[in-house]
C-alpha positions, 0 to 999 in steps of 0.5 A: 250226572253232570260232571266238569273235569279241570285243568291248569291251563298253565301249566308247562305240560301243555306248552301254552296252547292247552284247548286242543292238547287237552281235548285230545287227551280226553278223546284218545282216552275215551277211545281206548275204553273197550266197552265205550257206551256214551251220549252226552253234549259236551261244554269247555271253557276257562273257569271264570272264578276270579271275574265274578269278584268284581263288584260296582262301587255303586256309583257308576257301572263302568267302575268295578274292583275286585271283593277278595272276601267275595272270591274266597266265598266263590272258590268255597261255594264252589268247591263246596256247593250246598248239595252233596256232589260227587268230587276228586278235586285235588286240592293242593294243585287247585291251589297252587293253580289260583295262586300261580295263574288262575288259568282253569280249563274245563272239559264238562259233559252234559251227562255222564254216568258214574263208573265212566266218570270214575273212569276218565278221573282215574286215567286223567290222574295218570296222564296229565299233570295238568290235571286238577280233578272232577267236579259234578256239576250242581246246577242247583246252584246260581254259582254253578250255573254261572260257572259252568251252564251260562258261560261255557260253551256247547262244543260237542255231541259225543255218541259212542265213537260219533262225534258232532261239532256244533255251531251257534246256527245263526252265523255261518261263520260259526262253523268250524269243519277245519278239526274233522279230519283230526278227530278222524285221526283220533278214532271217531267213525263219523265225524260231522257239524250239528246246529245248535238252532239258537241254543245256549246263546243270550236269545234262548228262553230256556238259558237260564238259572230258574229252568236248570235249576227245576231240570236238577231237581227233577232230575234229583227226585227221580233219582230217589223214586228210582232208588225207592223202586229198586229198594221195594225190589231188593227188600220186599220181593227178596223176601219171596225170592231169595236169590232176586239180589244174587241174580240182579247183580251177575245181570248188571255186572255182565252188563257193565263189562259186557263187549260183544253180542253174545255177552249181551245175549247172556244179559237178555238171557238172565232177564228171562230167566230172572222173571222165570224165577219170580214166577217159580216163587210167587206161583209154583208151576202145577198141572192144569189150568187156572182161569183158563190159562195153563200153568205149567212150567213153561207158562211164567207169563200165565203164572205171574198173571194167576198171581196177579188175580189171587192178589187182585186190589182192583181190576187193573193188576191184571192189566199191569202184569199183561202190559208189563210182561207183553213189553219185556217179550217184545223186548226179548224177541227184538233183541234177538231179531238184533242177534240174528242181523249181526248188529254192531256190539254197540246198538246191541248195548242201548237194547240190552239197557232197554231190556234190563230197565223192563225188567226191573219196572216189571219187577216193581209192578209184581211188588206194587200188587202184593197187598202186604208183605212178601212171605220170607223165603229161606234155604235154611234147613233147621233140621241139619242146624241143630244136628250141627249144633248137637 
């Protein structure tokens, strides 16, 4: 998600220069997360909340005074955006900042995942009492889009422990390399400028509210089709295979807090596994051959595809399972290609995530094959039930 996290640029902790003290609080802690996993362009700037209450008085231009009705809609538009987003505002020191200074710092990344934002609000509340609470950004909203897209600037590219500096790539003059060396010292391995080509400024035709605002609601209704996918896994496949839900969630923990390659080759482990066992419920192993194919127990793949054909709706399927799982194999032999080179932890990460996403779509191409429901699988034995009971 989009995410802004805010600062009272006043407040007497930061000693009056708060851009860099608050950008170093910001990457030491990010730095210290043991398993950092991240890619994101990063925006900053003050929130310009009280600017936008200015209004004409229609006569002439150069004339404008300040609409307090209008800046008490801003500040609940902006707390409150149409859509539902994710929030940890505090809002007693927000109010106390507009009151006070009405100075608000904001260090926004571009995407972010939950947990990791969880993460930075949790130490953030900790160690800044400057610190007002994070907001995801809704870019869905005008008032959002002005607030933070149009007129924060694009200052960084953060991945994992690199770190690019942009610059506007028009003026040379731009270019700021006199910080390298101190985010060097706060622990990033590479330190660099990028250009930006023109990007984010007035001469880009895609800096504007109509194209983020088509960019968050295709990012939303991905997000409801994913979730779509992964509620067919959970509920119309789990009924075939009871333990799917139980092996799906060890996958994905051990992912999240998974540091080195050997935990990671655990998480490679389980996908194999995971597609092994679906195998095992929707076409039991038995000796000989089917089309052709043996279908023992080490022929998982064989055995989807038998599956496949018993409940063939037209003569893709067969195609589907063959490029589904022939891409989850290469996915596996690169991985472990990867394990035997002694790749850092990190480019391991990316592939393993790479992995589990196959592993899933190939579970959602096993569902779109059934043609009705999933025959409900259970470990109860009824006959030791009702001895229980009587």
């Amino acid at each position: 998600m989009k995410i802004a996290f805010h600062f009272d640029g006043e407040h007497s902790s930061l000693g009056g220069f708060y851009g860099w003290k608050i950008e170093k609080i910001f990457f030491e802690l990010l730095l210290r997360s043991r398993n950092l996993s991240l890619s994101s362009k990063i925006f900053e700037g003050d929130l310009l909340l009280e600017s936008m209450a200015y209004e004409s008085d229609g006569q002439d231009n150069n004339c404008r005074s300040f609409n307090p009705d209008k800046y008490r809609d801003i500040i609940r538009n902006w707390i409150r955006p149409k859509h539902t987003v994710w929030s940890s505002l505090i809002y007693a020191r927000i109010n106390s900042t507009l009151e006070e200074s009405g100075c608000i710092f904001v260090v926004g990344f571009e995407t972010l995942e939950e947990s990791m934002a969880e993460y930075v609000d949790e130490q953030l509340l900790k160690e800044s009492e400057a610190y007002l609470g994070a907001l995801e950004v809704d870019d869905g909203s005008e008032l959002h889009w002005q607030l933070y897209s149009n007129r924060m600037a694009m200052r960084y590219r953060i991945r994992d422990r690199d770190i690019s500096i942009f610059w506007d790539g028009v003026n040379e003059d731009s270019k700021n390399d006199g910080y390298q060396e101190d985010f060097k010292k706060l622990g990033f391995k590479n330190v660099k400028s990028e250009s930006l080509n023109g990007r984010y400024t007035i001469f880009d035709e895609y800096n504007n509210f109509e194209q983020s605002r088509r960019v968050a609601e295709w990012k939303k209704l991905c997000g409801n089709y994913l979730a779509f996918i992964t509620d067919d896994i959970a509920h119309g496949l789990g009924d075939a295979a009871p333990e799917l839900g139980n092996k799906l969630w060890s996958m994905l923990k051990t992912f999240n807090e998974a540091e080195t390659n050997e935990q990671y080759a655990q998480v490679t482990a389980s996908c194999r596994r995971t597609i092994e066992y679906i195998s095992d419920q929707l076409f039991p192993p038995i000796d000989g051959e089917v089309e052709g194919r043996k279908v023992g127990k080490n022929q998982y793949r064989n055995r989807l595809l038998a599956f496949a054909d018993n409940e063939r709706r037209s003569d893709t399927n067969i195609d589907l399972i063959c490029i589904s799982t022939e891409a989850l194999k290469d996915q596996l032999e690169k991985l472990s290609d990867l394990a035997n080179k002694g790749v850092h932890a990190e480019v391991y990460r990316t592939e393993t995530r790479r992995c589990l996403l196959r592993t899933i779509m190939l579970l959602d191409d096993i569902v779109s094959l059934k043609v009705g429901s999933f025959e409900i699988k259970s470990k109860l034995d009824f006959g030791d039930f009702f001895n229980q009971i009587f």
